[in-house]
C-alpha positions as CSV (number, residue, x, y, z in Angstrom):
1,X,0.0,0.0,0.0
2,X,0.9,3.3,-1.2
3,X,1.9,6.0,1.9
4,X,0.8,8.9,0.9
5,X,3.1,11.2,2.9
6,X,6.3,10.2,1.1
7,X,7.8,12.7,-1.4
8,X,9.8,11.2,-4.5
9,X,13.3,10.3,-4.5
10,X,15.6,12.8,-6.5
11,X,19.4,12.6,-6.7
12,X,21.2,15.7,-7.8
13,X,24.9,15.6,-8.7
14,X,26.4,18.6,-7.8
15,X,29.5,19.9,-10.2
16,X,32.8,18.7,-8.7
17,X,31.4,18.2,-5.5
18,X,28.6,15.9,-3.7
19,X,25.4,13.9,-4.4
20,X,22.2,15.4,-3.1
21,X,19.5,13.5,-2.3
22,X,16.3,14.4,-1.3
23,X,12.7,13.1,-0.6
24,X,11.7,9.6,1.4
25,X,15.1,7.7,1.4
26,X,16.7,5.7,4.0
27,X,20.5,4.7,3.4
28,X,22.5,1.8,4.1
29,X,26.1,2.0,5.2
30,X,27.1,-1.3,3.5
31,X,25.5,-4.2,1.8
32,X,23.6,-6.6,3.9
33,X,23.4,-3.7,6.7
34,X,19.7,-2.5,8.2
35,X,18.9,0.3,6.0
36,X,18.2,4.0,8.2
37,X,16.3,6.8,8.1
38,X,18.2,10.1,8.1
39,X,16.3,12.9,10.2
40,X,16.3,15.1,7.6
41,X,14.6,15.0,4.1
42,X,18.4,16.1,2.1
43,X,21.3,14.6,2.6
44,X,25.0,15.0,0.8
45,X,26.9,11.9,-0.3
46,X,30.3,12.1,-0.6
47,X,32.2,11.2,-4.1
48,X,35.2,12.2,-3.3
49,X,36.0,9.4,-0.6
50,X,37.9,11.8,0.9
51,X,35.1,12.6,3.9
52,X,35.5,11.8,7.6
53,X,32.2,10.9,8.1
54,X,31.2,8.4,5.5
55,X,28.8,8.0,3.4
56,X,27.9,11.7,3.9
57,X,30.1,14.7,3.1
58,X,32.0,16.8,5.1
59,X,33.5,19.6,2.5
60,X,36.7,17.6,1.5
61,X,36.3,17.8,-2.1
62,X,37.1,21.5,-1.9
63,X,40.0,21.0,0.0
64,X,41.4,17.9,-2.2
65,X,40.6,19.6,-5.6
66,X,38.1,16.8,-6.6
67,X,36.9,16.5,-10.3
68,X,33.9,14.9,-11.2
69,X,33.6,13.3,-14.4
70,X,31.8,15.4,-16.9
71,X,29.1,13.5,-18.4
72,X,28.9,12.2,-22.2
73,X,28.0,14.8,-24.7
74,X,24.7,13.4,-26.7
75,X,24.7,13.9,-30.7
């Protein structure tokens, strides 16, 4: 049964820096771990790996100089 209450999922991937992601989530620290709800409705995932408190980030990238990827350029 549908919960009307919950807002979609969206995952935003900020330019050299962190994934947002907002709406009714809960995250996981590793496989086969009991999946939790954050208390807030946005939350910033590191892709750096350079965070001290994994899976969420703490600002490294700017100090490390991280690069994201650029994505593909569509014809």
């Amino acid at each position: 049964m549908k919960n009307d209450n919950t807002s979609p999922v969206t995952v935003t991937a900020c330019p050299d820096g962190p994934l947002l992601v907002r709406g009714d989530f809960s995250l996981a620290e590793a496989p086969g771990r009991t999946p939790e709800r954050p208390d807030r409705k946005v939350v910033a995932l590191c892709r750096c790996g350079k965070t001290g408190i994994a899976p969420l980030c703490d600002g490294s990238h700017k100090l490390t100089g991280f690069r994201a990827p650029s994505p593909p350029i569509t014809p």
